[in-house]
N, C-alpha and C positions, 0 to 999 in steps of 0.2 A: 245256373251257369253251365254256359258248356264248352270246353276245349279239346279240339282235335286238330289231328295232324293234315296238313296241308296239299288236300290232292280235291281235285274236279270235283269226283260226288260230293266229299265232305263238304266242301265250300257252298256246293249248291245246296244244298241240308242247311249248313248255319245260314248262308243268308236268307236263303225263303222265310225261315223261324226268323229271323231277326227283323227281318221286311214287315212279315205278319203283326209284330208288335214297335215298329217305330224305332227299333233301336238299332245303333251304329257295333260292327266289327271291327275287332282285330287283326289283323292278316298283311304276310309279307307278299311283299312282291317280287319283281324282278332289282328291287334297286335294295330299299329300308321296308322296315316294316310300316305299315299303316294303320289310320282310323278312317272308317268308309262306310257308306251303306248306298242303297242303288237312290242313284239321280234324282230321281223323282220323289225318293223321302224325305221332305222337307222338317218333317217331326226329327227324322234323325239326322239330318244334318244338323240343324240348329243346333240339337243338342251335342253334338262334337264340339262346336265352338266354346259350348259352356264346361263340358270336360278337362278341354285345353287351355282353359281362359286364355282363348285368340282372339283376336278382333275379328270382329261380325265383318268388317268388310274387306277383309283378306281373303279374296277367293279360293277353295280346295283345286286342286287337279283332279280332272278324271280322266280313269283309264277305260281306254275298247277295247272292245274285241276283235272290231273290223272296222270296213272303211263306212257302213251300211249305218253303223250308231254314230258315225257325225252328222247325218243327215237329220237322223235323230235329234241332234244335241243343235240344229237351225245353222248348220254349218258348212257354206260351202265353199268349198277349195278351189282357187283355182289351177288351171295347168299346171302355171310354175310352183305353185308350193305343192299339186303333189306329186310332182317328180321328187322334189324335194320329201316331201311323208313317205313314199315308197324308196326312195333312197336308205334311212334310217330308221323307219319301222316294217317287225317290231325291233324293240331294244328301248336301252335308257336314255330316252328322247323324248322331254316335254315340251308341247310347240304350242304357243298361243294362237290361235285364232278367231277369226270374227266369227262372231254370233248373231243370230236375229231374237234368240231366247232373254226373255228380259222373267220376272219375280221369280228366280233362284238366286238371289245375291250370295249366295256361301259356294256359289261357283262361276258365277259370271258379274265381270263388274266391266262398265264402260263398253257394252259388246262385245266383250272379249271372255274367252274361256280356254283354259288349258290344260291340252288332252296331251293322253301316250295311250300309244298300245302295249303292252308289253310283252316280252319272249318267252317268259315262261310258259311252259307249255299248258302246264294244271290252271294258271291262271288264264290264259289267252281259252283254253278250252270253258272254261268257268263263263265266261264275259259272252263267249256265242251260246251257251246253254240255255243263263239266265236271258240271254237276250235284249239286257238294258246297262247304261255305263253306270262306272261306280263311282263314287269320290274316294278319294285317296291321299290325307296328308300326314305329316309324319308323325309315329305314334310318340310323342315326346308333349308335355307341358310346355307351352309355349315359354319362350324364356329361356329354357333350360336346354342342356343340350343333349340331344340324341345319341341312346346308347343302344349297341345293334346287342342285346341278350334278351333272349325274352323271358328269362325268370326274371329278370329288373322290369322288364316292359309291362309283369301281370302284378307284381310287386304295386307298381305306380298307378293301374288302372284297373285293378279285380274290384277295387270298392263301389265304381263308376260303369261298369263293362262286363257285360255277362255272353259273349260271343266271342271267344280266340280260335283260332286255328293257327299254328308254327309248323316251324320247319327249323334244321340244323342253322346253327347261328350264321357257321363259316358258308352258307349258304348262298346268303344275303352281301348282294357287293353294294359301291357305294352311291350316293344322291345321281338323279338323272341331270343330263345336261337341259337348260333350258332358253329355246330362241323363241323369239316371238316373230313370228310372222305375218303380224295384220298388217301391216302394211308393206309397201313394196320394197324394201329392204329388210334381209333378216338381221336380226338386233339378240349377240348372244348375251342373255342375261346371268347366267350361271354355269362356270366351263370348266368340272374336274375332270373332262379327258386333254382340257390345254386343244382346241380344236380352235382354226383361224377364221375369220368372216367369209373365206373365199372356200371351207369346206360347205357353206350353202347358196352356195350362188350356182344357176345356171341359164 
């Protein structure tokens, strides 16, 4: 097991180790803390779902580091939505969009996939280092509800989870807002800054 404090090298340290072996992190972000490992590890994502006992077809969010990994991630924007992604990223801003990427179903489901960048800096530096996006959903037992302390958060998942990294609790602010934008209307699905239809239009 290994747990450290939250800054760029560290992160690139546990994840490489944790990539090396299929297993999924701990680590906050800019919003709640999370469970995650990079994109493309399908061994570990899968096994997040069976950690949280969440439905396998509940898509994770992933976070970038730039605009260069939605390309990656079969993703293209158009004009109006990225006026609209450079408008509000980074920050706590999760936007769905269309995908061409189809066997990852533990992040894309119906073509659709939903990413953030996020502000922090240790992480946003993290995500261009390693160079690949991450999954990111909330480190809580499905079900249950989300508690931002990470001595409860290692308490719930040291038996399961052998990669932490934290940071100060009061750190950590609250859930991202989320719009989905695959189609040509944005549709906010989740709004704890109270934000109106017409903050994404233009």
């Amino acid at each position: 097991m290994i747990i450290m404090k939250a800054t760029a090298t560290n992160a690139a340290y546990i994840f490489t180790k944790a990539y090396a072996k299929g297993l999924p992190v701990i680590f906050p972000t800019d919003t709640i803390y999370g469970i995650g490992a990079s994109f493309w590890d399908k061994r570990a994502n899968i096994s997040i779902c069976d950690i949280k006992g969440r439905d396998e077809r509940k898509p994770f969010p992933v976070l970038v580091g730039n605009f260069s990994h939605l390309k990656k991630l079969g993703v293209h924007v158009s004009e109006k939505n990225e006026r609209i992604l450079r408008r509000y990223w980074p920050g706590p801003f999760t936007f769905i969009l269309k995908t061409s990427l189809d066997n990852y179903d533990y992040a894309v489901k119906d073509g659709k996939i939903a990413v953030r960048l996020p502000s922090d800096a240790w992480l946003k530096a993290l995500l261009e280092k390693l160079d690949f996006p991450i999954t990111a959903t909330s480190a809580n037992v499905s079900g249950k509800e989300y508690v931002d302390n990470f001595s409860k958060i290692f308490d719930s998942f040291h038996s399961s989870i052998n990669f932490f990294l934290y940071k100060k609790s009061n750190e950590i602010k609250t859930a991202s807002t989320i719009v989905d934008l695959s189609n040509d209307n944005a549709v906010i699905l989740r709004n704890p800054m109270d934000l109106k239809q017409e903050d994404f239009l233009y």
